[in-house]
N, C-alpha and C positions, 0 to 999 in steps of 0.2 A: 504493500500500500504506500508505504515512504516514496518507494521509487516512482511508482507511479505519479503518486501527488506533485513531486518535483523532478518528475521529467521538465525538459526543455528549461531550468534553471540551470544545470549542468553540463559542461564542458565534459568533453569525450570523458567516458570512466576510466580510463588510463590515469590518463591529467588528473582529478579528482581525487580518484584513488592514491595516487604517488602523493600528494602535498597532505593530506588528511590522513597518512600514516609513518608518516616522517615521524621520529622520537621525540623531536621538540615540538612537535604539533600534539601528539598521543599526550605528551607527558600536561601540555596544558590545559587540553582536554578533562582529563584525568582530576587534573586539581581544581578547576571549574566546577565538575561534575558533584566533586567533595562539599564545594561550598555552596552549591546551589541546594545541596540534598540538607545540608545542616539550615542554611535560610528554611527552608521550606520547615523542619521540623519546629523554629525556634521561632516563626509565625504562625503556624499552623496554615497555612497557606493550601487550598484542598487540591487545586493542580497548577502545574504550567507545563508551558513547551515554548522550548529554545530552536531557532535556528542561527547557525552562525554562515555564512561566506566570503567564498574570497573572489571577488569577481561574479565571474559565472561559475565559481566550480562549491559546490557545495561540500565545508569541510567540517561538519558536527548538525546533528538534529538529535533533541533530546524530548521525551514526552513526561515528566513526573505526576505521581496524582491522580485525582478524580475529577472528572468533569461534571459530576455528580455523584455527590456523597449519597445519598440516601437511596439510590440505586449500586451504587456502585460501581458505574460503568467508567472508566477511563480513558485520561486524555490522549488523543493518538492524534495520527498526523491530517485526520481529515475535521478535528473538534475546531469549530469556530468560537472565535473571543470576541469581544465587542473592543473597538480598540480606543473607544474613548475620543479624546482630542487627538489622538493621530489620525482621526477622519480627517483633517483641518491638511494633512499631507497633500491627499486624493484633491479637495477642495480646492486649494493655492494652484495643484497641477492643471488643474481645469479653468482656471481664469488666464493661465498664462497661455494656456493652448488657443483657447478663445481671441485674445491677444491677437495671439500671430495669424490667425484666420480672420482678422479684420473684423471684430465684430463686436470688440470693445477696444478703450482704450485705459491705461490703469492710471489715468488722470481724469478719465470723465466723471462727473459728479454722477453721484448714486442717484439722483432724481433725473440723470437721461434716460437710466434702464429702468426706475422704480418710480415712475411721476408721482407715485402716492408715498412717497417718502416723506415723513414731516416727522419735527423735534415740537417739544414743549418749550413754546416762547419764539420757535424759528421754522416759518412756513418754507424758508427754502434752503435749507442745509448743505452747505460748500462740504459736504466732508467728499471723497474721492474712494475710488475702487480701491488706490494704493494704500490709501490710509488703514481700509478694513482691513486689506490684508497685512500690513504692517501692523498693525493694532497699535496705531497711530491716531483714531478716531475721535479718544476721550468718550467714546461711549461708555454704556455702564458693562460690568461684567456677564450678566446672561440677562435673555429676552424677557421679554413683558409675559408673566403668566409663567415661570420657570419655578419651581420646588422640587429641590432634591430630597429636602427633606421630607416631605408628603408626596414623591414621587408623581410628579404632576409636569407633565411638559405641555406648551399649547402647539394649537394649528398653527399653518401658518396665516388663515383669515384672521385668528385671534390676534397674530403679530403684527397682522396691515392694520386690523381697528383698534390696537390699543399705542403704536409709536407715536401717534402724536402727543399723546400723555409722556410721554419717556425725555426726560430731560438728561444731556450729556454729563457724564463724570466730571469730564474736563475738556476744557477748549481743547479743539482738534491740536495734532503737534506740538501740545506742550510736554507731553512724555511720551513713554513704551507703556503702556499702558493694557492689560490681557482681556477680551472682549470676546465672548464667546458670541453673543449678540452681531458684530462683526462679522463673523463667519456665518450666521445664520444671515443674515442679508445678502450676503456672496454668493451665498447658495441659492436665493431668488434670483440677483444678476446674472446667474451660470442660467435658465429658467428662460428669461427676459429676450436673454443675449442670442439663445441656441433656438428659442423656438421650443426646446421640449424641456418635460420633466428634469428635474438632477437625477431622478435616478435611471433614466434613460440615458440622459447626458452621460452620466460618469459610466456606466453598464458601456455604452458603445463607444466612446471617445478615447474611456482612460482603462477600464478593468479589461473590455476585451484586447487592445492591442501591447495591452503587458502580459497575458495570459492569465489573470487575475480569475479564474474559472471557479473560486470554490469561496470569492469575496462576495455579502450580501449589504447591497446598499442599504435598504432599509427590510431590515430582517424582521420573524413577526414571532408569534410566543413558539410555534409551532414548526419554525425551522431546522432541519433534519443537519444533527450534529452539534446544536451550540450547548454551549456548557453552563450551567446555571451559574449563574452571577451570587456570590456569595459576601453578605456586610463585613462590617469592621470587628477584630474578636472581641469577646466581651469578657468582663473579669472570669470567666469560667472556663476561659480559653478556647471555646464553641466557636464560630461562625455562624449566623443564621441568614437560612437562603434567601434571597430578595426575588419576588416575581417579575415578571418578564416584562420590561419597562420601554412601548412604545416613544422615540422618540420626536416624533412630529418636525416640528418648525427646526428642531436643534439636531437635526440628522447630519447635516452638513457638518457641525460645531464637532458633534460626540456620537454618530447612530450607525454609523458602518461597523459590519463584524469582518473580523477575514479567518484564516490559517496564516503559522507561522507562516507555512511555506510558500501561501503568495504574498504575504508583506514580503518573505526574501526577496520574492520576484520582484518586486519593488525596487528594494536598496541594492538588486544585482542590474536595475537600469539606470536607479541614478549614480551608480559608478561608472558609468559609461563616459564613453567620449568622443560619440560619432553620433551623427545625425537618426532620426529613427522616425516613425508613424508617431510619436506620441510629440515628443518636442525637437528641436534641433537642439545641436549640441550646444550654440552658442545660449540660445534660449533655458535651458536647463542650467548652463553655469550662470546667468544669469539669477534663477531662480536662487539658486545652493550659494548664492552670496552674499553678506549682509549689507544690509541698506537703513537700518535701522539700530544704534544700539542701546543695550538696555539700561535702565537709568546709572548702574554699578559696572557697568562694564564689561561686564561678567562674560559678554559675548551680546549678540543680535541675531536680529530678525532677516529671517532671506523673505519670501513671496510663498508663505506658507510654510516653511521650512525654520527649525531653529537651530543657531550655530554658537558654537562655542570651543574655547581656544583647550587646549588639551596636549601637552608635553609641545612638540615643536610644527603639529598641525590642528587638523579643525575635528569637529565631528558634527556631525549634520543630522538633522532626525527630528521628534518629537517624541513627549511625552502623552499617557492619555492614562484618563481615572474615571471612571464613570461608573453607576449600577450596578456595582458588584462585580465591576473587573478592573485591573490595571496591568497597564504592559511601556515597554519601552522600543523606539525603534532608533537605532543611530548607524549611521556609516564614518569610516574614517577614507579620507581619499585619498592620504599619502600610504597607507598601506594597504590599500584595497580592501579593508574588510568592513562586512556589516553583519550587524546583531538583531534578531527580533525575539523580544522577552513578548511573552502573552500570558497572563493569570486570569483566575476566575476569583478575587481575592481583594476586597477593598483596602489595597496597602500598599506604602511608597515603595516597596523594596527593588521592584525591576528595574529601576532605573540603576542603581549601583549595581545590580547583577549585569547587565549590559557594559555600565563602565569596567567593570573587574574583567569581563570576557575580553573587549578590546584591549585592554593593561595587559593580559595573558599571552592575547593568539599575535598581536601586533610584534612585538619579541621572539615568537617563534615562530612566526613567519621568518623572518628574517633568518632566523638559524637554520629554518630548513631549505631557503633559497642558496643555490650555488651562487658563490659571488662571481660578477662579470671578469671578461678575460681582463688584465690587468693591462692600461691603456701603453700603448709602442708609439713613441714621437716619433716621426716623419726625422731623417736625417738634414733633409732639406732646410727643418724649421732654424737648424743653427745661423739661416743667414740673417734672420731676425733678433739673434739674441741679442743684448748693449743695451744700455743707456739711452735713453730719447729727451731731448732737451725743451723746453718752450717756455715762453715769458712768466708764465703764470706755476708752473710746476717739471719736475724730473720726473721721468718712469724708468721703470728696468724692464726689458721683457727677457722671460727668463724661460728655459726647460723645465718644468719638476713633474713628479708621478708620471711621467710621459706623454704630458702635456702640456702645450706652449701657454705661457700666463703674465700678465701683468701684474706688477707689486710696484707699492713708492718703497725706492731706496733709502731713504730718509727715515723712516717710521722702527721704532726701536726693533724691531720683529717684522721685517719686512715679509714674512710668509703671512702672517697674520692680515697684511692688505693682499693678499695674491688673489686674483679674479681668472679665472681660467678663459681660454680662447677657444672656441672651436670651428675648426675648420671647415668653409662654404664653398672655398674657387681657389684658383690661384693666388696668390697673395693676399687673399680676402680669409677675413674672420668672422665668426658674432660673441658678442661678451654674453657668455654662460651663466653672468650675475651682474649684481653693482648697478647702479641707477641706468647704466646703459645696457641692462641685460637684451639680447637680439639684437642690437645695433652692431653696425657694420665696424671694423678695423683693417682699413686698407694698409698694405704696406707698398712705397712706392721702391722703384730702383731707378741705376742712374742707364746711360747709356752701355755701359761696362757689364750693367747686372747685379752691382751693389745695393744693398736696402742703404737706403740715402735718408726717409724721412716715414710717417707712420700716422695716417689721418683715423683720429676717435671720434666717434660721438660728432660729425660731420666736419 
């Protein structure tokens, strides 16, 4: 059933196989698997399932638990979770898609697609598409007619007749500001914008052409394989099960369920970096990049996406908590991997189980990649080595690691300023770093053949 489910996530079973049984993969695995199983005991947590990737190649899926305690049936790889605010993923991917098919703009004011948009005290509300999705809005935190605690969410008629009553948190752009509300209006401009439904929209636009086959936009009490959403524990240490909690107007926000193994699908496209049916490449780094940060700096906001800084790269993803689940979804892009935590368990813990898997598998990635052949300078490049002089500064250019590179001679540690070269044409360069990273470095000669002078940075 595994393989089945996460066919076409995976790179030939060689490939796959090889990196997901390497010793420093196994061994991290192994020690993951440890702390995951003591989590779960030391919350009482009734199930989860993990998948972890590396790219396209699938290298850990794990099922702990019950999907339902009081049946006993267990979580496996076809058990759907609600995933909370990581709907807000699918949602941000669908405005930006829209976007690029001309049919919004993420500067148009919410009252081009939504005329009956109105604030309390402001019949015409400048806030913008980018704002929602930045959560830039100063709107309030969830929709008119929203209780969690009475387990009450409204329609979305409920949400057209009661915003004019709703007055904003705070003036638009004065902070980062989290707006579930936000996203539940997004989800009418996705509506507005397409002509149909969001859950037709996201079903045909975003779930079928990631393979997303076992994700349910708006799921009912009654769909085959989801896992009973289980409360917060109580002094007795129990769990008690929460019933089946339609989300209405807040589907967009928090109401999609999937399987880990098509969230993998997921975070195995937005590692990508080639053009595809869902977004262009450029359009996706666009998204995975912050444009917003958060009041502490902790990290930002991308286009439905949250990013935050993490040893010497990013890691991109969301968080979600809703109804008696909580999970985690994050990619790291400088190592290729991504993690999808999914519980049936009202508790913060996925998120640090996610961060602890990337702290893990990121290290032994590495260990179990062969390092590249170890770089051979060109004997030619010796005509460039010396000293270059000009009004404003010295350079050296120099051979090391068997690569041609630039350093100021001057600088106590001149390795410490070295910017490495790499080779495009005949005497031509691009700087591999440094403010002029991809700019050209001509070097010229004289009539003899000698390197005579060295044009940087134009």
């Amino acid at each position: 059933m595994l393989l089945a489910l996460l066919a076409g996530l995976v790179a030939p079973a060689a490939q796959a196989e090889g990196l997901a049984t390497e010793p420093p993969v196994l061994a991290a695995v192994a020690t993951l698997d440890r702390e995951i199983a003591a989590e779960i005991q030391a919350h009482g947590i009734p199930g989860l399932a993990i998948t972890i990737i590396h790219g396209h190649d699938l290298l850990w899926h794990h099922d702990y638990g019950l999907a339902d305690v009081a049946r006993g049936e267990k979580v496996g790889p076809a058990t759907r979770f609600r995933l909370g605010s990581m709907s807000k993923l699918l949602t941000g991917l669908a405005v930006v898609q829209l976007r690029d098919a001309g049919k919004l703009d993420l500067d148009d004011h919410v009252t081009r697609h939504l005329p009956w948009f109105r604030l309390a005290g402001d019949a015409h509300p400048a806030i913008t598409i980018r704002e929602l999705l930045l959560h830039l809005s100063g709107l309030p935190l969830d929709a008119p007619g929203v209780s969690w605690t009475d387990r009450v969410m409204p329609t979305r008629e409920q949400v057209i007749q009661a915003m004019p009553d709703v007055a904003p948190a705070l003036p638009a752009e004065t902070t980062w500001k989290y707006s579930n509300l936000g996203y539940v209006l997004l989800g009418m401009v996705i509506e507005a914008a397409s002509g149909q439904s969001y859950v037709d929209y996201i079903g045909a636009h975003v779930l079928g052409p990631l393979g997303m086959t076992e994700t349910l936009v708006e799921p009912g009490a009654d769909s085959p394989h989801l896992a009973i959403g289980y409360g917060s524990r109580g002094p007795d240490g129990l769990r008690e099960p929460r019933a089946f909690l339609a989300m209405g107007a807040m589907t967009p926000a928090a109401g999609i369920t999937a399987t880990s193994g098509d969230m993998a699908r997921l975070a195995s496209w937005a590692l990508e970096n080639s053009d595809g049916p869902v977004l262009s490449a450029l359009s996706r780094r666009e998204m995975l990049r912050v444009h917003a940060d958060y009041s502490d700096f902790s990290g930002g906001e991308g286009l439905g996406w949250e990013i935050k800084p993490a040893g010497k790269g990013l890691r991109i993803g969301h968080a979600g908590k809703a109804a008696g689940y909580a999970g985690k979804f994050e990619i790291e892009p400088a190592t290729g991997l991504g993690v999808v935590v999914l519980t049936n368990a009202d508790e913060n813990g996925p998120g640090k189980i996610a961060d602890r898997a990337l702290d893990l598998l990121g290290p032994a990635i590495a260990a179990a990649t062969p390092p590249p052949p170890a770089a051979t300078a060109d004997p030619a490049w010796q005509d460039y080595v010396g000293t270059y002089g000009a009004d404003h500064r010295d350079c050296a250019i120099v051979i090391a690691n068997g690569r041609l590179a630039w350093q100021d001679p001057a600088a106590s540690d001149p390795a410490r300023t070295r910017i490495y070269l790499d080779p495009v044409g005949p005497d031509r360069f691009k700087w591999a770093g440094g403010n002029l990273k991809g700019e050209l470095v001509v070097f010229e000669r004289d009539a003899a053949g000698k390197v005579t002078r060295m044009l940087e940075g134009g």
